[in-house]
N, C-alpha and C positions, 0 to 999 in steps of 0.2 A: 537358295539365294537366286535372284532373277539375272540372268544375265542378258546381253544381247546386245545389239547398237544401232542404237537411234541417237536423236536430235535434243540435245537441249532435255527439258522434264519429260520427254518422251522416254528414255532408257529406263525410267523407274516403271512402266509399267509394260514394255515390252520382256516375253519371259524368252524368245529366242528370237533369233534372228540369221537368215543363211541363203548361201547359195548354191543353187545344186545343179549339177553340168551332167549329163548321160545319166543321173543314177547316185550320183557322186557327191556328198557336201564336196564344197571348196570354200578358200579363203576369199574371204570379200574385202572391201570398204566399211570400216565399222559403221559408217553412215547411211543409213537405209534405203536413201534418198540417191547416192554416188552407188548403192551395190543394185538397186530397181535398174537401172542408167547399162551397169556394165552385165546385170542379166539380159535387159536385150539388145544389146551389142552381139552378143554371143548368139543366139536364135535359141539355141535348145536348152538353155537355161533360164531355170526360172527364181524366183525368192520367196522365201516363206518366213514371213515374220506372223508371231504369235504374241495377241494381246493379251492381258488379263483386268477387269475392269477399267477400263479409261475409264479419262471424264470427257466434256467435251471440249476442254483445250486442248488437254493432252492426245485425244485422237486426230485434232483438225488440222495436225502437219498430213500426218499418215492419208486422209482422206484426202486431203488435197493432193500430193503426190500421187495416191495410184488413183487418180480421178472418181472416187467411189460417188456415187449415186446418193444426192443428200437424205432423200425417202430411205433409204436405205442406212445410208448413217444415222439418223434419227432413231430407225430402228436396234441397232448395236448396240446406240447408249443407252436407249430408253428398256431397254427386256422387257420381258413379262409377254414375249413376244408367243404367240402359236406357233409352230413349226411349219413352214412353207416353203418355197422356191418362188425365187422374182428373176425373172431376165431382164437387166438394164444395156443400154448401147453398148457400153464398155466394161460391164462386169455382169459375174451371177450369183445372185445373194442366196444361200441355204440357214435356214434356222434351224436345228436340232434343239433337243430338250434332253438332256442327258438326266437319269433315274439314278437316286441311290436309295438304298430300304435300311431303317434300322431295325437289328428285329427285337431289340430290348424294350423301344418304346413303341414296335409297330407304325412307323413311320415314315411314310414317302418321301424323298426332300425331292426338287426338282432344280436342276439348275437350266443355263440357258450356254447355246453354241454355237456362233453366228461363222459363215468363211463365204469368206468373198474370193472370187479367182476373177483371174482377166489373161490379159495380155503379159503373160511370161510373170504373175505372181500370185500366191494366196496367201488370205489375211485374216486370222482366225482370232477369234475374239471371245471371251469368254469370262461369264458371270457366275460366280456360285466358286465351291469351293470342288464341286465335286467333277468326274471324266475330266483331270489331269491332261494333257497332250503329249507331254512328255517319252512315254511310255510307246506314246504309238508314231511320233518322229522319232525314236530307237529301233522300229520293229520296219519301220518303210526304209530309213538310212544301210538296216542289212540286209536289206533286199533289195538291191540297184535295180534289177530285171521290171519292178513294179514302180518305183522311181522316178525312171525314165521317163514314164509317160506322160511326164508333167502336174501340172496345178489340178488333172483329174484325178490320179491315183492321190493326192491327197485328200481331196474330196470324198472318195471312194472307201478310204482306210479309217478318216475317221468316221464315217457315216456308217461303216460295219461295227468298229466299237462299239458305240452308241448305242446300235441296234443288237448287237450281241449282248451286253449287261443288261439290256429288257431283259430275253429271256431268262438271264441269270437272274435277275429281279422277282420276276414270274415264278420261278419254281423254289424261293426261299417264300413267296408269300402262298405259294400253295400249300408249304408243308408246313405253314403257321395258321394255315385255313384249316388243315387237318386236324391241327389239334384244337381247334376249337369247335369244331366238329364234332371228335371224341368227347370235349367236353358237355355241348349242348345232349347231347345223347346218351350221355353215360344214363346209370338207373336213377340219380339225383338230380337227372335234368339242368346240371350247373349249378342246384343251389346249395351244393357246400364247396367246399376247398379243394378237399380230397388232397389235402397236403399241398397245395398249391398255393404259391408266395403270392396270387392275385386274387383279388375279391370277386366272388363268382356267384354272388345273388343272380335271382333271375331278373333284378331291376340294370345291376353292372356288365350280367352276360348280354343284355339285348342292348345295350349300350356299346361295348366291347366291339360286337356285332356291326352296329349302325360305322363305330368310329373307321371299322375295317373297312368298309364298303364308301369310307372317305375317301380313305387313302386309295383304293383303287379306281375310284375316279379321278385320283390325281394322278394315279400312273397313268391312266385313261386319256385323258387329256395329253400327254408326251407321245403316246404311241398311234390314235386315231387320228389326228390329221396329217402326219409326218406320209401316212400310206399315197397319197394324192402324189407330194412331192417323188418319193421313191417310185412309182409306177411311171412317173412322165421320163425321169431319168435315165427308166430301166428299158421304156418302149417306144422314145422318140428322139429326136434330135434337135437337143437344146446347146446352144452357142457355148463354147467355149469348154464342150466335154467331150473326149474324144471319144469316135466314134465304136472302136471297138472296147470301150469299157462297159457296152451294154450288157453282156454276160455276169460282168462283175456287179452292175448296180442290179440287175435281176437277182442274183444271190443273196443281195441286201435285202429286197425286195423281198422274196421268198420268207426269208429269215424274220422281217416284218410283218407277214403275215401271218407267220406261225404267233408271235409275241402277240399280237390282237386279238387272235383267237384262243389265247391262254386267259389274256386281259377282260375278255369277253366269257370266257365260263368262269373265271372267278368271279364276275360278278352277278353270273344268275347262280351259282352256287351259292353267294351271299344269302342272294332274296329267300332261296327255298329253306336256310337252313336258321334265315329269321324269322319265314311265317313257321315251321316247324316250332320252332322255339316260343311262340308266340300264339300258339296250339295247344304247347305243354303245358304253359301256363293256364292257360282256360281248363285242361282238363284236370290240373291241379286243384282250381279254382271251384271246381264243381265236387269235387271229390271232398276237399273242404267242405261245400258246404253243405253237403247230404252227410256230414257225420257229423256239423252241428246239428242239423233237424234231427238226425236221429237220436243224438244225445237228449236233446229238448222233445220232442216224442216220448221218452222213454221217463223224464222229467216230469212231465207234465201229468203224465198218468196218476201216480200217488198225491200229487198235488193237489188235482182233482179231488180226488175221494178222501185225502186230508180236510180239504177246503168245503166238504160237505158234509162232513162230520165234525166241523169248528162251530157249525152256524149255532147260535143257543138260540136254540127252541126246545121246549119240553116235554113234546108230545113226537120223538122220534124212534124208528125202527130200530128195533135193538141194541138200544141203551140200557136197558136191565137186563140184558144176555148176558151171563156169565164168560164167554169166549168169543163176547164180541170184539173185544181188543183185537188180539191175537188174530184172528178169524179174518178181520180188515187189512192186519200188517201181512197174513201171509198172502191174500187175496192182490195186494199189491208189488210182494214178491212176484208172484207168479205170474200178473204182467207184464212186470219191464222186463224178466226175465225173456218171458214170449217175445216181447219185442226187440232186445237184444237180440234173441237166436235167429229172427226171422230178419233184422237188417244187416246180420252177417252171412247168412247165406246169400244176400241179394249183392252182397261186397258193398254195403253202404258204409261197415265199420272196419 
């Protein structure tokens, strides 16, 4: 159930709402509006209220209050946003794209994660159902030490989540890469089952193939532009983040980088393991058809010498031979046989 306290239709989609003194939640003003007021009153406290889809009524108290940047509200409501950083006069806008995999359907979802911080608040907004907040305002509330630091160590905490279930992402689709892997390569090349509840033609496995190499350009898309934003944050000094959390957004950083370069071999792993696939097939394909010819080769031969001893003419060679029959069937044996022996030594059958 959502709790928190705002204004008016604003409480229905605020999921928290607080305020935090050295490190400390504390008791507020249930009104978001009278606790922004007595956070800076105070100096070293700040407010953290957490959205989950607004519209744009329901967000346009909250903007107006902590004076957010309209370009930037715009962006909040609207998603579908790339992942970036914007510095405005009075706030700093971060987008994350937080990743979740299904691995039943093989499926990327992406959701969107928008935090505004300023002047003693951050305001975190969030579309999709997936990366929760929850979770990680329980893990920063018991650790006052990281807390403290204000509107950056939230920025910092969730931006490590985020970037932490990448790689967790990354290595459930590695090891679903593997097995497809396995499969393209087994001695069947993918085209039977092999007891497998999924259809594995060579037309569904290169299909399979393509569809994987969707999805990891959709995690693709979450993970390569977010690198720009984490580098500026981790090796410069952007307003409204304090200065000694560069070590901590370097970590991020770091941690991004490794995900990229995961995100980045799983998808020339794709490519190689669908022209391979895509190989097999061709030398299936040939393999097929050098044992039609040689079947029809070996066909054609008796047909032949059927077809020349059909013709009715009167005046032909060994037609009043007593063992001309036989003499022709076994003469016909005896080459498809040859040819037989000789298109199996060559491994044409």
């Amino acid at each position: 159930m959502r709790t928190g306290g705002g204004s008016g239709d604003n409480a229905a989609v605020i999921v928290d709402c607080a305020i935090y003194r050295d490190g400390h939640r504390t008791d507020g003003p249930a009104d978001f509006s009278d606790a922004l007021d007595q956070a800076r009153a105070h100096g070293d406290a700040f407010l953290w209220i957490g959205l989950h889809e607004p519209t744009e009524d329901e967000f346009s108290l909250v903007s107006s209050e902590f004076g957010l940047h309209p370009l930037a509200v715009e962006d909040a409501l609207t998603a579908h946003q790339r992942p970036k950083l914007e510095v405005y006069d009075d706030s700093l806008f971060l987008v994350l794209k937080p990743v979740e995999y299904e691995p039943k359907t093989d499926t990327v979802t992406t959701g969107e994660l928008m935090i505004f911080i300023g002047d003693s608040f951050v305001v975190t907004v969030r579309h999709g159902e997936g990366s929760p907040l929850g979770e990680v305002r329980r893990r920063l509330e018991a650790d006052p030490s990281v807390l403290k630091h204000g509107p950056t160590a939230v920025m910092y905490a969730v931006s490590d989540e985020v970037v932490d279930h990448y790689t967790e992402v990354a290595e459930e689709l590695q090891v679903d890469l593997e097995e497809l892997e396995a499969e393209v390569f087994a001695p069947d090349g993918g085209d039977s089952s092999s007891g497998s509840s999924r259809p594995s033609s060579g037309t569904s496995t290169a299909a399979r193939i393509y569809g994987f190499k969707r999805q990891v350009l959709e995690f693709r898309r979450a993970t390569g532009p977010l690198a720009a934003p984490m580098a500026r944050l981790a090796g410069g000094s952007v307003p409204f983040v304090h200065d000694r959390s560069r070590p901590f957004f370097r970590d991020v950083n770091d941690h991004l980088l490794h995900a990229n370069e995961q995100v980045e071999g799983l998808d020339r792993l794709l490519s190689d393991i669908l022209s391979a696939h895509l190989a097999q097939m061709g030398v299936r394909q040939n393999d097929d058809m050098r044992k039609i010819s040689a079947w029809a080769a070996m066909a054609a031969v008796p047909t032949l010498i059927a077809g020349i001893y059909g013709m009715n003419f009167e005046h032909m060679p060994e037609l009043t031979y007593v063992w001309a029959y036989p003499t022709v069937l076994a003469v016909m044996v005896t080459l498809v046989l040859g040819l037989h022996r000789t298109f199996k030594r060559r491994g044409w059958l």
